[in-house]
Backbone bond lengths (Angstrom), bond angles and torsions (degrees), N, CA, C in turn:
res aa  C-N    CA-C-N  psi(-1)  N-CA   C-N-CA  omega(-1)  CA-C   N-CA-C  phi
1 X - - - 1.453 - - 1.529 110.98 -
2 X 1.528 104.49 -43.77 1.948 93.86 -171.50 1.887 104.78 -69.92
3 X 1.339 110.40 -13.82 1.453 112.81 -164.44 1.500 81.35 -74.26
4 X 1.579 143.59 -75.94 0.985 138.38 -156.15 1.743 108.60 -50.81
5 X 1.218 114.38 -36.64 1.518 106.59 -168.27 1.981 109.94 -88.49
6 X 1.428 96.83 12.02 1.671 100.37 176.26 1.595 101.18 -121.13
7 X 1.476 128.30 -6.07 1.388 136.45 157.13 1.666 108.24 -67.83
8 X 1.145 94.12 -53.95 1.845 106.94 173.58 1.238 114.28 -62.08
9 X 1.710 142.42 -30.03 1.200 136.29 174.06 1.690 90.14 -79.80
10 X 1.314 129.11 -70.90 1.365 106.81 -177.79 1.135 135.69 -17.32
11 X 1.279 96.73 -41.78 1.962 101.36 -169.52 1.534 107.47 -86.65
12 X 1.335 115.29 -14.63 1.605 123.61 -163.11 1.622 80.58 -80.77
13 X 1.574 127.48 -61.34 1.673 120.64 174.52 1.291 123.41 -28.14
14 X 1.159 115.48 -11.94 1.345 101.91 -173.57 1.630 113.88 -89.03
15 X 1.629 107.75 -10.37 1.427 100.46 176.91 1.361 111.06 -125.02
16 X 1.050 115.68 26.30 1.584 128.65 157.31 2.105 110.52 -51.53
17 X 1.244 100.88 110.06 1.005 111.62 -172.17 1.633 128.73 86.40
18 X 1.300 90.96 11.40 1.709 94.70 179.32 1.652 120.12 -106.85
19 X 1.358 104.94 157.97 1.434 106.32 -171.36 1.907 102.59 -50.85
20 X 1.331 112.32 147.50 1.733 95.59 147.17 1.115 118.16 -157.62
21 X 1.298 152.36 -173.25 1.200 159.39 164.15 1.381 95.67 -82.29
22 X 1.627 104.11 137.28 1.681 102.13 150.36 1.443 103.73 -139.94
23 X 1.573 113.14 122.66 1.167 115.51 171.03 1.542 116.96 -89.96
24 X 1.685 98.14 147.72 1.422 115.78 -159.49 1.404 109.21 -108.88
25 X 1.305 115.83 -7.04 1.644 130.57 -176.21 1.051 111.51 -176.84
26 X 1.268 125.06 113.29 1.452 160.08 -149.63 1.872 122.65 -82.25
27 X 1.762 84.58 -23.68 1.683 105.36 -167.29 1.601 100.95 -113.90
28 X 1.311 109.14 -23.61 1.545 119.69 -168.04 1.528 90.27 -83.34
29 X 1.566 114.73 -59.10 1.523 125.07 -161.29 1.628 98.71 95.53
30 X 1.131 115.49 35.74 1.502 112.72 -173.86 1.627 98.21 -98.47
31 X 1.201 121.99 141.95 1.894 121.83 179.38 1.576 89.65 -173.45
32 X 1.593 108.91 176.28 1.204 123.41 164.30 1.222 111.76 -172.22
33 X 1.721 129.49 166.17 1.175 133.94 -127.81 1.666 94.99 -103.44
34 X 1.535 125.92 131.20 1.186 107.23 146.56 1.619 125.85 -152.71
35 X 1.024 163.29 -143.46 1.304 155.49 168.70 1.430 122.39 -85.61
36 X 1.492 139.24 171.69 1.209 136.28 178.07 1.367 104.50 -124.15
37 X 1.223 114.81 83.26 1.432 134.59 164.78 1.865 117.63 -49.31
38 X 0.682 115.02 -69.51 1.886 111.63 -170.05 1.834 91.75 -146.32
39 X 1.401 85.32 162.96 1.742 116.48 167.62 1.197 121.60 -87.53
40 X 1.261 136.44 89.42 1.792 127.16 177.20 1.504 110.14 -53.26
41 X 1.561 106.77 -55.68 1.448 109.78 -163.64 1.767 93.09 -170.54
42 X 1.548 114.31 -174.44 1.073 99.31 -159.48 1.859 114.43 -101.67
43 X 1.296 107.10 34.48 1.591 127.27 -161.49 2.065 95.30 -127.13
44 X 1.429 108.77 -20.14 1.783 117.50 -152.13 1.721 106.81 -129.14
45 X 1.249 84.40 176.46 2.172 94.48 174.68 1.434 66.37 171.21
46 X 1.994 73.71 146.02 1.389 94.12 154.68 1.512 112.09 -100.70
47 X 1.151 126.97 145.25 1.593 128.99 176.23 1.277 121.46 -122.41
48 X 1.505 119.39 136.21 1.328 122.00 -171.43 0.976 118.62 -106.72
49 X 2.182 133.52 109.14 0.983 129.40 -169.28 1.655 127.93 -67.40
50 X 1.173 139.69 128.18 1.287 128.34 173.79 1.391 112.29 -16.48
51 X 1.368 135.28 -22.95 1.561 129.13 -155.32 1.478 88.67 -99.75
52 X 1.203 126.81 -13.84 1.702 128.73 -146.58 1.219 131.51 137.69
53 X 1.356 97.71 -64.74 1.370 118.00 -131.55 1.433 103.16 -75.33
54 X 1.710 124.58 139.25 1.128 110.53 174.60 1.864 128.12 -104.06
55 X 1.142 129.40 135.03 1.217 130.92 -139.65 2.080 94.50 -134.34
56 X 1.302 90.09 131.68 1.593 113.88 176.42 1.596 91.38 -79.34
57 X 1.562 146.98 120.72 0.856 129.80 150.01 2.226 111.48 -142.64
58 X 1.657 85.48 168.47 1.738 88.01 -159.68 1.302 88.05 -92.51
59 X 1.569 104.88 167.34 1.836 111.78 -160.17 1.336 84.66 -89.43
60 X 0.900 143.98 -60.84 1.598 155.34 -167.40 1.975 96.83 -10.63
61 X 1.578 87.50 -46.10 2.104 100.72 -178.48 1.507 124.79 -78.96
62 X 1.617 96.52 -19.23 1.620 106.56 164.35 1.222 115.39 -83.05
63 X 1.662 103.04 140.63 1.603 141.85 168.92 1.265 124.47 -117.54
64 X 1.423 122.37 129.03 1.222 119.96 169.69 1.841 107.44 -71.77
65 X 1.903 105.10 144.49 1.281 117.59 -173.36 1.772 97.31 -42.67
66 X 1.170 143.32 175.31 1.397 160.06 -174.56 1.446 121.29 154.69
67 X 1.074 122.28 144.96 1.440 123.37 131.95 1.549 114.86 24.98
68 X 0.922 118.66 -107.28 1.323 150.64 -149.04 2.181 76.33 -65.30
69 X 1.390 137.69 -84.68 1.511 116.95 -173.84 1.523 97.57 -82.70
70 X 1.623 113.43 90.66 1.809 97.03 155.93 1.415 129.20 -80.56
């Protein structure tokens, strides 16, 4: 089990500092773009919105920029 959850922080490094989508409502399609500041744990990041603001959020809601959120 700890091997899987230190494979999973590895891979979470890889987008530390990258643009992303985070959607905020799932049914609306409502999200907006902001950075990947730090790792909480291996379910979280905190992300920093263009406006500031810094936000606890679960990866499950992150998207890479695309198409589909321009």
């Amino acid at each position: 089990m700890k091997r899987q959850n230190s494979v999973k922080l590895n891979i979470l490094k890889r987008i530390l500092g990258r643009k992303m989508v985070v959607i905020t409502d799932h049914i609306k399609n409502e999200y907006y773009y902001g950075s990947v500041e730090s790792i909480v744990d291996e379910n979280n990041v905190n992300v920093k919105s263009f406006n500031g603001e810094n936000k606890k959020v679960s990866i499950f809601d992150l998207r890479s920029p695309s198409v589909e959120y321009p």
